[in-house]
C-alpha positions in Angstrom: 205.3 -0.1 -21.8 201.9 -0.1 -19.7 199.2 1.3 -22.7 197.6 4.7 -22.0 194.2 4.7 -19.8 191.0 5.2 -22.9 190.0 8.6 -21.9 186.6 8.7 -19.8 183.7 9.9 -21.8 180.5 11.2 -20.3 177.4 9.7 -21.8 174.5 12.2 -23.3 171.3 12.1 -23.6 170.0 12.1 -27.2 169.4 15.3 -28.3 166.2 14.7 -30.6 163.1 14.2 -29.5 160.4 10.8 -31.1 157.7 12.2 -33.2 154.5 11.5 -32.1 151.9 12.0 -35.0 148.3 13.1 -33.2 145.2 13.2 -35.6 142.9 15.9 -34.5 138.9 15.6 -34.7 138.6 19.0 -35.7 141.2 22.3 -36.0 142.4 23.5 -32.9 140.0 24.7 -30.7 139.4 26.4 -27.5 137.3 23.0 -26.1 141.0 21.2 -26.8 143.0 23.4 -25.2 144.8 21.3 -22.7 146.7 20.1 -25.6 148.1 23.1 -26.7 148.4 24.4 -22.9 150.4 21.5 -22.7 152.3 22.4 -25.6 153.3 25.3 -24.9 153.9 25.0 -21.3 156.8 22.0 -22.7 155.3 19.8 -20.6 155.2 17.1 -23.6 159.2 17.9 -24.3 159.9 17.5 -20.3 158.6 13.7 -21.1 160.9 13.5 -24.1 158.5 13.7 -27.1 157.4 15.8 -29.7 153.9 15.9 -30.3 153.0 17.3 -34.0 148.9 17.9 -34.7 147.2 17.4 -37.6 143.7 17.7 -38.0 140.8 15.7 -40.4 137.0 16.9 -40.2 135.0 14.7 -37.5 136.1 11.8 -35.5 134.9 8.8 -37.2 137.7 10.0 -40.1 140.2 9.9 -36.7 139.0 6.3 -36.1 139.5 5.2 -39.5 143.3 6.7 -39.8 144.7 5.3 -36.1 142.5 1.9 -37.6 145.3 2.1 -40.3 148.0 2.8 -38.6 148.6 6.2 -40.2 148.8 8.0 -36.4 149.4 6.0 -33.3 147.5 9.1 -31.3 144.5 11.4 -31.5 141.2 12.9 -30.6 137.6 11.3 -30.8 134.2 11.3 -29.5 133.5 8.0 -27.1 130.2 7.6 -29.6 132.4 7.1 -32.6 134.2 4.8 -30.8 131.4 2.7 -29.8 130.4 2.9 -33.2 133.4 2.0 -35.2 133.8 -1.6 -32.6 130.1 -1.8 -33.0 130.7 -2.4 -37.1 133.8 -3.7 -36.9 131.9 -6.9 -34.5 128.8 -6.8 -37.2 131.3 -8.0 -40.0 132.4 -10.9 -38.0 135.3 -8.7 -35.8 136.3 -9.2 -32.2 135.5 -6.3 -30.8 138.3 -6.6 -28.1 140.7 -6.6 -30.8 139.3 -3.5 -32.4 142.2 -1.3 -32.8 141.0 2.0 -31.8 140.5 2.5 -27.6 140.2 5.6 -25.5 142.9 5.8 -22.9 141.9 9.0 -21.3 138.3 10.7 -21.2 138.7 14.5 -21.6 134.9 15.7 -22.1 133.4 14.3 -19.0 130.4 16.1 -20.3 129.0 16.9 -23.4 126.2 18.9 -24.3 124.5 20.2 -28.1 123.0 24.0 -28.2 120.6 25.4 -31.5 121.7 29.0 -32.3 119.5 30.4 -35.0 119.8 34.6 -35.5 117.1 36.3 -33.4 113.8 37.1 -35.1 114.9 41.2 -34.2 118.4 40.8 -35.9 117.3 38.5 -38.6 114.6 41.8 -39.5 117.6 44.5 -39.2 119.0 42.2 -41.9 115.6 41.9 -44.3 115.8 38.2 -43.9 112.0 36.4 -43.1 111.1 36.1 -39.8 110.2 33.0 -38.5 106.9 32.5 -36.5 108.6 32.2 -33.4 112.2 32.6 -32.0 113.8 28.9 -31.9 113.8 28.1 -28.5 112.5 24.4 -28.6 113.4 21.1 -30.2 109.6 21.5 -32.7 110.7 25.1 -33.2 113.2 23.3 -35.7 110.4 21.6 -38.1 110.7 23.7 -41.8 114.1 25.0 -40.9 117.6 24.0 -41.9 119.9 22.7 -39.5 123.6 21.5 -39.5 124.3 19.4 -36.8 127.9 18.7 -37.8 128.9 15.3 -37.4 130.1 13.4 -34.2 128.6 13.8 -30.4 126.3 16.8 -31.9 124.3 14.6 -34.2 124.3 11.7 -31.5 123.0 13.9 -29.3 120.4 15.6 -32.0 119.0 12.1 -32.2 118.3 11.5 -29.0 116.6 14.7 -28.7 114.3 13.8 -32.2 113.2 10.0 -30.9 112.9 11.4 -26.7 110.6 14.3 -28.4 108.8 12.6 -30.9 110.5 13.9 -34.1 112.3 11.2 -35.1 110.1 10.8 -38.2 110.2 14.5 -39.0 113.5 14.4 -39.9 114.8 14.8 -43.0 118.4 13.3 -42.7 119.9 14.8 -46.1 118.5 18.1 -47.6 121.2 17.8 -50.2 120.0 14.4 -51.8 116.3 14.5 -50.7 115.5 18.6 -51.5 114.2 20.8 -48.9 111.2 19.5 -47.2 109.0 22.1 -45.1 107.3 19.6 -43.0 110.6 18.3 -41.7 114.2 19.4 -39.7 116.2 19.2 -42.9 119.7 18.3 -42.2 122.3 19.8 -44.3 125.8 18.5 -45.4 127.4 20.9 -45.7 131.0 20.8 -45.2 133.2 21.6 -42.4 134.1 25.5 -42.5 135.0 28.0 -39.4 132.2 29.8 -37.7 132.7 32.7 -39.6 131.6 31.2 -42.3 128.6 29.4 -40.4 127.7 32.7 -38.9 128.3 34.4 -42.7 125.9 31.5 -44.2 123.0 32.5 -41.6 123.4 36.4 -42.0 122.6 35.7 -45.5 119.9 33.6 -44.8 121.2 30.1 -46.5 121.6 28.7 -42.7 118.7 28.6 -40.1 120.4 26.9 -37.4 123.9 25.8 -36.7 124.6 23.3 -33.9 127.3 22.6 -32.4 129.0 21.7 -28.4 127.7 24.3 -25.6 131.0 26.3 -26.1 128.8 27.3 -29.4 127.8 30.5 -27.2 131.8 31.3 -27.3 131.7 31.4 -31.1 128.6 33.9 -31.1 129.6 36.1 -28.4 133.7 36.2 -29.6 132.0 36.9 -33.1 130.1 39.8 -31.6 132.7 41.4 -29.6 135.2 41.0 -32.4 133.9 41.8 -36.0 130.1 41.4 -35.9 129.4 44.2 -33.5 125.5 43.5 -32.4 125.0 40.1 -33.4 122.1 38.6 -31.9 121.4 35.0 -31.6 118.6 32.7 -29.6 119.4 29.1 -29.0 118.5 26.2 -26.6 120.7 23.2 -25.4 119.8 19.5 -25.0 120.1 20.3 -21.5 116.9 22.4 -21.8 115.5 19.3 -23.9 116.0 16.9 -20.9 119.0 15.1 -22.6 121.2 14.5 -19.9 125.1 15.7 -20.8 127.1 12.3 -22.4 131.2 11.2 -22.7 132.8 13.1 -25.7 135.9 14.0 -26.8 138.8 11.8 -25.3 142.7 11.0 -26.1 142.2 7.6 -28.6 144.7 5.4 -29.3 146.0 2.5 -31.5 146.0 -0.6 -29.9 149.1 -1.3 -31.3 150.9 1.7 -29.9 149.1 0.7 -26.5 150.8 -2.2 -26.3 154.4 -2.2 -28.2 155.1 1.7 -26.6 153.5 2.0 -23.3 156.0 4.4 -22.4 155.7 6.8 -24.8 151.7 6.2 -24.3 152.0 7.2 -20.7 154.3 9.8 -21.2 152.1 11.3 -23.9 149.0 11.2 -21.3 151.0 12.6 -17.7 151.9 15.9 -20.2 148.3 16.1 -20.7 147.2 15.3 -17.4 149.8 17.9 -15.6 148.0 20.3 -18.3 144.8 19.7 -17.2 144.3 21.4 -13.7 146.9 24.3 -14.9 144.4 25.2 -17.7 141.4 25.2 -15.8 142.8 27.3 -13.6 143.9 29.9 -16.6 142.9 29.0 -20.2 144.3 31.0 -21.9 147.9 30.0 -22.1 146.6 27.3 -24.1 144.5 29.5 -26.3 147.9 31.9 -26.8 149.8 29.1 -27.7 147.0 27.5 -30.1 146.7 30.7 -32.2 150.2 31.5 -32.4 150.7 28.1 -33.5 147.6 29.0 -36.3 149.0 32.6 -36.6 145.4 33.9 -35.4 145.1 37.5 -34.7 144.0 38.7 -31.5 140.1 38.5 -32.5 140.6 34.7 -32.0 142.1 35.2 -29.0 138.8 36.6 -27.5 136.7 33.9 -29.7 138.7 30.8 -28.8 138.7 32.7 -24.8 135.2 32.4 -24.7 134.6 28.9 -25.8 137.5 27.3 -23.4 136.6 29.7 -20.3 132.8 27.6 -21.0 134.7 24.2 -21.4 137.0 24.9 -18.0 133.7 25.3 -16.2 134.0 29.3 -15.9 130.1 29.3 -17.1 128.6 26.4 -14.9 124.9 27.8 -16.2 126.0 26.5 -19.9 127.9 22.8 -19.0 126.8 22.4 -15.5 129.6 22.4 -12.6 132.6 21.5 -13.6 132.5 22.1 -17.4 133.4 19.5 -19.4 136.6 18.5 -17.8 135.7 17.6 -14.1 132.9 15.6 -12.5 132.4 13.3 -9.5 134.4 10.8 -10.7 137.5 13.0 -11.7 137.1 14.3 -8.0 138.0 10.8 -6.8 140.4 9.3 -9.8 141.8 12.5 -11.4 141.7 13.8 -15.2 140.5 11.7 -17.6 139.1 9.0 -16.1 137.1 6.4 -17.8 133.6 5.1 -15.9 132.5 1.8 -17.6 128.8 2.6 -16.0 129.4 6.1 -18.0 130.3 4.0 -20.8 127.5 1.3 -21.1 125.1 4.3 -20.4 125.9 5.7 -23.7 125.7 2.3 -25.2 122.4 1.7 -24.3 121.5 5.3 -25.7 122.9 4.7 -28.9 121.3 1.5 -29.1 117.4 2.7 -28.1 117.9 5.5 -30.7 119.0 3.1 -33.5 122.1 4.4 -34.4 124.0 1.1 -32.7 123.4 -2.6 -34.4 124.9 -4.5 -31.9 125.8 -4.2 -28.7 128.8 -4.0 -27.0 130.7 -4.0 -23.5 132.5 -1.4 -22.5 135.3 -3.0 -21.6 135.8 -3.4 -25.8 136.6 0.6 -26.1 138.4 1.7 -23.6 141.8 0.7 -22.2 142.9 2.1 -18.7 146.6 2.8 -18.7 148.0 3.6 -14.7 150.3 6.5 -16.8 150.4 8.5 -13.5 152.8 5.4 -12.4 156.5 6.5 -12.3 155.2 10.1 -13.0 158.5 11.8 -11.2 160.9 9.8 -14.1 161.1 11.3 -17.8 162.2 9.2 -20.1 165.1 11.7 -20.9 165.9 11.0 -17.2 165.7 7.4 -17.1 167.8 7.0 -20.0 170.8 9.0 -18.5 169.9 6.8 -15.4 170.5 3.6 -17.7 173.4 5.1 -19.4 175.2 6.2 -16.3 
């Protein structure tokens, strides 16, 4: 008796998607927001992963967990990059081994602004008025500034040694006591800028700096729950500091190497993002604070900051914003310029900050991810299958 034909069966896809563990630089914010534009669009799902943030307090801290293999993804300034290879070669390292690269340069430029509360809002408050409205990099000797960590302090150096302040700096308020002669740095830990613009109206914060998109946080503060707030600032643009590489998609060289695919996959979700959320922000701001569960208030703050970053406000970041420049006009999204990159090394090298010197060529890796863009992996499994 001739055995019955095995029924056929139709092969599936799998129906779960690989985790993919990203270690933010900072909470989510409007100057990130092709990520979450991105997410929410499902461009990351269409390549077959599931992307899940979390978030540390500056990007050296990012450096240090992709270095140990607790994320395979995340956020960084190109500074902290140079840096972390920089140390890593002083102890004896190869710093082409260093297992932290950037794979796709987001912040094509980066600028710093100074926002201190205007001497006419700081006296409808009772606080002291300051001689002068801070407006200039001296205008910050006797006062106490944050810079925050990351590109902002890189870039507050290079303003000190460019201006001649280098030695009126005091680099630590907290362990060296307030100094009146000096800029007095303060430690202060990472909070939202509420709280920053909370420590100023009670007069325990002079200045706050922080990324151009700074004015976002001011104005969005004023037009949501600070009704009047006045502020002055200046930018390192106004300085003469030329804007620098800063925040870009990092990766473990590890990842780079054993998962390319999901690497690549990871970076053409972000890159389709990219020209979508210039072009309208705030999808990615929506889907950011209803990932947070932000009110509507951050909606308008968050607005503000990422209609700056897109290059909406051209007289804060220059044309383009922070996204787009000459070179992205010829190469696309994210691309890495060694000549960009060696610039910055020689920067952080006149100002002290870097030991050693490096090559660019030791943090960066360029991955061709727009190759094979019209294939998901979802797609080229059930290819494979069938």
């Amino acid at each position: 008796m001739k055995p019955k034909e095995a029924p056929r069966i139709e092969m599936a896809t799998a129906d779960y998607l690989p985790q993919v563990d990203t270690m933010c630089h900072h909470f989510p914010s409007g100057h990130v927001v092709y990520l979450f534009h991105a997410l929410g669009k499902g461009y990351f799902r269409d390549e077959g992963l599931l992307p899940v943030f979390a978030r540390t307090n500056h990007s050296p801290k990012v450096i240090e967990a992709l270095a140990a293999n607790i994320c395979p993804i995340g956020t960084a300034t190109a500074a902290s990059v140079i840096l972390a290879t920089a140390a890593h070669t002083e102890k004896g390292g190869d710093p082409a081994s260093y297992p932290v690269k950037i794979v796709y340069q987001a912040d094509q430029n980066y600028s710093a602004a100074y926002y201190s509360l205007s001497n006419e809002y700081r006296a409808s408050l009772g606080l002291p008025l300051y001689p002068k409205n801070i407006t200039t990099p001296r205008d910050l000797i006797g006062k106490i500034l944050r810079t925050g960590g990351g590109t902002p302090s890189v870039l507050f150096e290079i303003m000190a040694k460019k201006h001649g302040l280098a030695d009126k700096v005091n680099r630590d308020m907290e362990a060296n006591g307030y100094h009146a002669d000096a800029i007095n740095l303060t430690w202060v830990e990472e909070f939202d800028v509420k709280t920053y613009s909370n420590l100023m109206l009670q007069g325990q914060l002079d200045v706050y700096s922080k990324p151009t998109f700074g004015h976002g946080q001011f104005l969005g503060r004023a037009e949501t729950s600070q009704q009047g707030l006045q502020y002055c600032s200046f930018s390192t643009i106004d300085a003469g500091i030329e804007p620098i590489y800063a925040v870009g998609i990092v990766a473990n060289l590890e990842f780079i190497n054993e998962h390319s695919d999901m690497l690549k996959s990871y970076l053409r979700a972000v890159d389709r993002a990219m020209p979508e959320c210039v072009a309208d922000h705030m999808v990615g701001v929506k889907a950011m604070n209803q990932m947070r569960g932000y009110g509507e208030q951050y909606d308008v703050i968050e607005g503000i900051k990422a209609a700056i970053t897109v290059g909406r406000h051209p007289e804060i970041t220059g044309k383009g914003g922070f996204y787009a420049n000459g070179d992205t006009e010829k190469h696309g999204y994210g691309h890495i310029n060694p000549a960009k990159l060696q610039s910055l090394i020689d920067i952080l090298f006149e100002t002290g900050l870097l030991k050693r010197r490096i090559r660019p060529e030791d943090v960066y890796v360029e991955v061709d991810f727009r190759a094979g863009a019209d294939a998901s992996p979802q797609r080229r499994l059930a290819e494979a299958l069938s």
